[in-house]
C-alpha positions as CSV (number, residue, x, y, z in Angstrom):
1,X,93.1,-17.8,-37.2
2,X,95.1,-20.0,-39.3
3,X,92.2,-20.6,-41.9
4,X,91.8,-16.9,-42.1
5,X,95.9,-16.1,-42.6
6,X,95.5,-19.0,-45.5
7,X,92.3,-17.7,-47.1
8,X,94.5,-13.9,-47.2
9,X,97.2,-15.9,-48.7
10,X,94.9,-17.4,-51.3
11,X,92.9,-14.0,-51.8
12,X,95.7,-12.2,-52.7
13,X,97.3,-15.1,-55.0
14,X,93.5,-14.8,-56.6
15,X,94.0,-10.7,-56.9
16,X,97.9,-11.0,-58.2
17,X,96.8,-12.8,-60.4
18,X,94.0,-11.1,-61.9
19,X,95.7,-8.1,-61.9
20,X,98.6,-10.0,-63.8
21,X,96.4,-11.3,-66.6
22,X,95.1,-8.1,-67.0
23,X,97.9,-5.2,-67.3
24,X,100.5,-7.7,-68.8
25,X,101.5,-6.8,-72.7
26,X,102.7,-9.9,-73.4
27,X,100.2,-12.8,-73.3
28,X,102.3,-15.3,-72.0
29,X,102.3,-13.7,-68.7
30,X,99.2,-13.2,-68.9
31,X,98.1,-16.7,-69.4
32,X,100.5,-17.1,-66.4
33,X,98.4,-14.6,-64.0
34,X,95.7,-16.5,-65.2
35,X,97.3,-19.9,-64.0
36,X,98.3,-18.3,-60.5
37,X,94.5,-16.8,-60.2
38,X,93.0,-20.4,-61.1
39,X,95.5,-21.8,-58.3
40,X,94.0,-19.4,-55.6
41,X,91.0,-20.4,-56.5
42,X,91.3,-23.9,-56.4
43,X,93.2,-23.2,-52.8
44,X,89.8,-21.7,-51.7
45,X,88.0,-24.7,-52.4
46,X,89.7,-27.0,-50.8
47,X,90.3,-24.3,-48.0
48,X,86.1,-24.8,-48.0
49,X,85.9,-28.5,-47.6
50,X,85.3,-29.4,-51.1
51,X,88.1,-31.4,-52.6
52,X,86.1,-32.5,-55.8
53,X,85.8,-28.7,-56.7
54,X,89.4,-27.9,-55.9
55,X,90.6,-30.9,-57.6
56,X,88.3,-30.4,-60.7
57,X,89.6,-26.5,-61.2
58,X,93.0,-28.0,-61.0
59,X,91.8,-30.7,-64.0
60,X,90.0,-28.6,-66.3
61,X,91.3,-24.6,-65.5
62,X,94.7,-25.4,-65.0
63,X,95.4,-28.2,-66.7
64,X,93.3,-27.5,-69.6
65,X,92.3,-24.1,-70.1
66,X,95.7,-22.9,-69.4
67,X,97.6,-25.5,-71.5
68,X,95.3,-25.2,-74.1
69,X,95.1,-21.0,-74.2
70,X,99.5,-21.6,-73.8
71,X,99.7,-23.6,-76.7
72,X,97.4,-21.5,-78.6
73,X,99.4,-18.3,-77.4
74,X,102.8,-20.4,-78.7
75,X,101.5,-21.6,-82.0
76,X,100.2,-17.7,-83.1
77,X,103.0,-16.2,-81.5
78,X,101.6,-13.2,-80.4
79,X,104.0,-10.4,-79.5
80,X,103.8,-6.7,-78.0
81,X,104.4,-5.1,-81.2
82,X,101.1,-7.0,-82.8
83,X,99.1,-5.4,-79.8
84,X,97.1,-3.0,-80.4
85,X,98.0,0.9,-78.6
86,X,95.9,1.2,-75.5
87,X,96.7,4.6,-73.8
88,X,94.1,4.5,-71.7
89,X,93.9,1.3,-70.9
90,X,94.3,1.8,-66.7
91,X,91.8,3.9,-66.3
92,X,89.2,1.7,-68.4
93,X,90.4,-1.1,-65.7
94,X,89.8,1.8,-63.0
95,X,86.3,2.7,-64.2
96,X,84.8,-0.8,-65.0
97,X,86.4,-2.3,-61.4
98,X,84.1,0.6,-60.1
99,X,81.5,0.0,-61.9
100,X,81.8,-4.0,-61.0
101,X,81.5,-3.3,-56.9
102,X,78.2,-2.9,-56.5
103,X,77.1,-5.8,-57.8
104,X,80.3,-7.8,-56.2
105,X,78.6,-6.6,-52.9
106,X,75.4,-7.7,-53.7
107,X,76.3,-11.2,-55.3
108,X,78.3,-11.2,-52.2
109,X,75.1,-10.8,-49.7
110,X,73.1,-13.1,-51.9
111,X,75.9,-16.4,-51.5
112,X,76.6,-15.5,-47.9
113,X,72.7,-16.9,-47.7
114,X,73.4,-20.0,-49.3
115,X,74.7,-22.1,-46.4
116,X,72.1,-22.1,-44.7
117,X,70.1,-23.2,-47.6
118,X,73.0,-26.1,-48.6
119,X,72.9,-27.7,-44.5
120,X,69.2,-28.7,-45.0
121,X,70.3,-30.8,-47.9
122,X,71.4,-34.2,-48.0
123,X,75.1,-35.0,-48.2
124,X,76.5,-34.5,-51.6
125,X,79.6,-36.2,-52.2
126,X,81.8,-37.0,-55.1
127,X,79.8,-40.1,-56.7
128,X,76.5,-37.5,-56.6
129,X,78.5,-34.9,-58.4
130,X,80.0,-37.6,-61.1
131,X,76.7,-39.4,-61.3
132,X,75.1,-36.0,-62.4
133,X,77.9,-34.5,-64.4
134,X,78.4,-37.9,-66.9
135,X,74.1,-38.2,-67.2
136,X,72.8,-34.6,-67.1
137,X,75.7,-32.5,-68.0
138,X,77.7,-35.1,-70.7
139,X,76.2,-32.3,-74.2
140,X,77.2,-29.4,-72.4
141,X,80.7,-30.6,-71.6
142,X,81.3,-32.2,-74.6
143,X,79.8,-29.0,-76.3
144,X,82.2,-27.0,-74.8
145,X,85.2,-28.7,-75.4
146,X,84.6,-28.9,-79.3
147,X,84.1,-25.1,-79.1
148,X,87.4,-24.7,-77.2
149,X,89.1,-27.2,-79.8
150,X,87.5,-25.2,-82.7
151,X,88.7,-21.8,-81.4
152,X,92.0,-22.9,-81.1
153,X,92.3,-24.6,-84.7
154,X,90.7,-21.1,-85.8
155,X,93.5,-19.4,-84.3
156,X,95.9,-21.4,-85.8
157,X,94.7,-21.1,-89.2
158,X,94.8,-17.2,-88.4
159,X,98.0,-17.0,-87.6
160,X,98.8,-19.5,-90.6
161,X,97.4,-17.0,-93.1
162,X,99.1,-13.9,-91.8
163,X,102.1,-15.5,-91.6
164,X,101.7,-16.5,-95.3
165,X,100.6,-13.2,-96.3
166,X,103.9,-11.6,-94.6
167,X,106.3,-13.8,-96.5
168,X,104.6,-13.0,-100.1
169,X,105.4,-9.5,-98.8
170,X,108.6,-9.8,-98.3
Protein backbone atom coordinates (compact mmCIF):
# COMPACT_ATOMS: atom_id res chain seq x y z
CA UNK A 1 0.00 0.00 0.00
CA UNK A 2 2.66 2.31 0.86
CA UNK A 3 4.68 1.68 -2.42
CA UNK A 4 1.51 2.29 -4.33
CA UNK A 5 0.55 5.82 -2.30
CA UNK A 6 4.41 6.77 -3.20
CA UNK A 7 4.40 5.66 -6.85
CA UNK A 8 0.80 8.15 -6.92
CA UNK A 9 2.93 10.74 -5.31
CA UNK A 10 5.67 10.33 -7.93
CA UNK A 11 3.12 9.89 -10.94
CA UNK A 12 1.57 12.94 -10.34
CA UNK A 13 4.92 14.92 -9.56
CA UNK A 14 5.83 13.26 -13.26
CA UNK A 15 2.30 14.70 -14.73
CA UNK A 16 2.62 18.31 -12.83
CA UNK A 17 5.37 18.50 -14.31
CA UNK A 18 4.82 17.79 -17.77
CA UNK A 19 1.94 19.59 -17.83
CA UNK A 20 4.09 22.64 -16.36
CA UNK A 21 6.73 22.50 -19.08
CA UNK A 22 4.24 22.38 -21.48
CA UNK A 23 1.43 25.34 -20.96
CA UNK A 24 4.06 27.61 -19.20
CA UNK A 25 4.85 31.07 -21.44
CA UNK A 26 7.71 31.80 -19.80
CA UNK A 27 10.60 29.26 -20.23
CA UNK A 28 11.97 29.36 -17.01
CA UNK A 29 9.08 27.74 -15.57
CA UNK A 30 9.15 25.64 -17.93
CA UNK A 31 12.59 24.34 -17.57
CA UNK A 32 11.34 24.11 -13.93
CA UNK A 33 8.34 21.65 -14.77
CA UNK A 34 10.82 19.96 -16.55
CA UNK A 35 13.13 19.61 -13.39
CA UNK A 36 10.09 18.52 -11.16
CA UNK A 37 9.08 15.83 -14.11
CA UNK A 38 12.85 14.48 -14.14
CA UNK A 39 12.62 14.33 -10.16
CA UNK A 40 9.46 12.02 -10.40
CA UNK A 41 11.08 10.10 -12.55
CA UNK A 42 14.14 9.49 -10.88
CA UNK A 43 11.68 8.75 -7.58
CA UNK A 44 10.28 5.93 -9.76
CA UNK A 45 13.48 4.34 -10.17
CA UNK A 46 14.63 4.17 -7.12
CA UNK A 47 10.88 3.34 -6.07
CA UNK A 48 11.85 0.18 -8.62
CA UNK A 49 14.97 -1.04 -6.97
CA UNK A 50 17.37 0.53 -9.29
CA UNK A 51 19.51 3.14 -7.54
CA UNK A 52 22.16 3.40 -10.46
CA UNK A 53 19.17 4.63 -12.73
CA UNK A 54 17.67 6.92 -10.22
CA UNK A 55 20.93 8.25 -9.31
CA UNK A 56 22.11 8.64 -12.99
CA UNK A 57 18.73 10.79 -13.97
CA UNK A 58 19.56 12.89 -11.04
CA UNK A 59 23.41 13.33 -12.64
CA UNK A 60 22.79 13.80 -16.12
CA UNK A 61 18.71 15.12 -16.34
CA UNK A 62 18.81 17.18 -13.51
CA UNK A 63 21.98 18.16 -13.01
CA UNK A 64 22.87 18.63 -16.52
CA UNK A 65 20.15 18.87 -18.84
CA UNK A 66 18.41 21.19 -16.64
CA UNK A 67 21.44 23.44 -15.62
CA UNK A 68 22.53 23.47 -18.96
CA UNK A 69 18.87 24.29 -20.87
CA UNK A 70 18.77 27.17 -17.46
CA UNK A 71 21.78 28.73 -18.37
CA UNK A 72 20.99 28.63 -21.89
CA UNK A 73 17.39 30.08 -21.12
CA UNK A 74 19.41 32.98 -18.86
CA UNK A 75 22.12 33.84 -21.34
CA UNK A 76 19.24 34.46 -24.48
CA UNK A 77 16.90 35.72 -22.20
CA UNK A 78 13.88 34.67 -23.61
CA UNK A 79 10.77 36.49 -22.64
CA UNK A 80 6.81 36.17 -23.24
CA UNK A 81 6.66 38.98 -25.60
CA UNK A 82 9.50 37.17 -27.95
CA UNK A 83 7.04 34.13 -28.04
CA UNK A 84 5.34 33.53 -30.76
CA UNK A 85 1.02 33.87 -30.53
CA UNK A 86 -0.38 30.44 -30.13
CA UNK A 87 -4.24 30.63 -29.83
CA UNK A 88 -4.79 27.39 -30.27
CA UNK A 89 -2.21 26.00 -28.51
CA UNK A 90 -4.53 23.73 -25.84
CA UNK A 91 -6.33 22.10 -28.12
CA UNK A 92 -3.16 21.07 -30.26
CA UNK A 93 -1.97 19.60 -26.52
CA UNK A 94 -5.65 18.00 -26.41
CA UNK A 95 -5.55 16.47 -29.85
CA UNK A 96 -1.92 15.08 -29.96
CA UNK A 97 -2.31 13.66 -26.03
CA UNK A 98 -5.21 11.72 -27.88
CA UNK A 99 -3.51 10.81 -30.52
CA UNK A 100 -0.43 9.61 -28.13
CA UNK A 101 -2.82 6.95 -25.96
CA UNK A 102 -2.97 4.37 -28.08
CA UNK A 103 0.33 3.72 -28.51
CA UNK A 104 1.03 4.61 -24.50
CA UNK A 105 -1.26 1.58 -24.03
CA UNK A 106 0.41 -0.57 -26.24
CA UNK A 107 4.10 0.40 -25.18
CA UNK A 108 2.53 -0.08 -21.91
CA UNK A 109 1.46 -3.93 -22.59
CA UNK A 110 4.73 -4.52 -24.40
CA UNK A 111 7.12 -3.45 -21.00
CA UNK A 112 4.68 -4.97 -18.54
CA UNK A 113 6.27 -8.35 -20.42
CA UNK A 114 9.67 -7.46 -19.77
CA UNK A 115 10.12 -8.75 -16.18
CA UNK A 116 9.69 -11.77 -16.81
CA UNK A 117 12.22 -11.68 -19.60
CA UNK A 118 14.84 -9.44 -17.11
CA UNK A 119 14.53 -12.49 -13.94
CA UNK A 120 16.07 -15.18 -16.25
CA UNK A 121 19.04 -12.90 -16.53
CA UNK A 122 21.98 -12.82 -14.54
CA UNK A 123 22.33 -10.14 -11.86
CA UNK A 124 23.23 -6.83 -13.29
CA UNK A 125 24.65 -4.49 -10.97
CA UNK A 126 26.29 -1.18 -11.04
CA UNK A 127 30.08 -2.30 -12.10
CA UNK A 128 28.10 -4.18 -15.27
CA UNK A 129 26.34 -1.10 -16.11
CA UNK A 130 29.74 1.25 -15.80
CA UNK A 131 31.86 -1.53 -17.39
CA UNK A 132 29.49 -1.28 -20.54
CA UNK A 133 28.67 2.36 -20.51
CA UNK A 134 32.76 3.63 -20.34
CA UNK A 135 33.69 0.54 -23.29
CA UNK A 136 30.59 0.26 -25.53
CA UNK A 137 28.72 3.49 -25.06
CA UNK A 138 32.01 6.11 -24.34
CA UNK A 139 31.24 7.78 -28.72
CA UNK A 140 27.79 8.05 -28.08
CA UNK A 141 28.02 9.84 -24.83
CA UNK A 142 30.73 11.86 -25.68
CA UNK A 143 28.79 12.49 -29.03
CA UNK A 144 26.02 13.80 -27.29
CA UNK A 145 27.46 16.05 -25.02
CA UNK A 146 29.48 18.04 -27.80
CA UNK A 147 26.07 18.31 -29.59
CA UNK A 148 24.46 19.69 -26.34
CA UNK A 149 27.61 22.05 -25.82
CA UNK A 150 27.28 23.07 -29.55
CA UNK A 151 23.53 23.85 -29.31
CA UNK A 152 24.05 25.98 -26.46
CA UNK A 153 27.05 28.06 -27.87
CA UNK A 154 24.62 28.36 -31.13
CA UNK A 155 22.06 29.85 -28.94
CA UNK A 156 24.23 32.14 -27.51
CA UNK A 157 25.63 33.47 -30.56
CA UNK A 158 21.83 33.91 -31.60
CA UNK A 159 20.86 35.82 -29.05
CA UNK A 160 24.31 37.78 -29.40
CA UNK A 161 23.42 38.81 -32.92
CA UNK A 162 19.85 39.91 -32.23
CA UNK A 163 20.86 41.65 -29.49
CA UNK A 164 23.39 43.55 -31.70
CA UNK A 165 20.99 44.01 -34.41
CA UNK A 166 18.50 45.79 -31.79
CA UNK A 167 20.94 48.29 -30.50
CA UNK A 168 22.05 49.41 -34.25
CA UNK A 169 18.26 49.99 -34.37
CA UNK A 170 17.90 51.96 -31.72
Amino acid sequence: MLEISIFSILALFMIGGSIAMISNRQTVFSAFGFLVAMIGLAGIFALLNSQFLAVAQIMVSVGAVVVLSMLTILTVNANGKNMPHEPNKNKWIIFTSILVAPFTILLYKALATLPDHFSTMETINSKVIGKELFSEWVLPFEILSILLLSAMVSAIVIARKSKNKERGRS
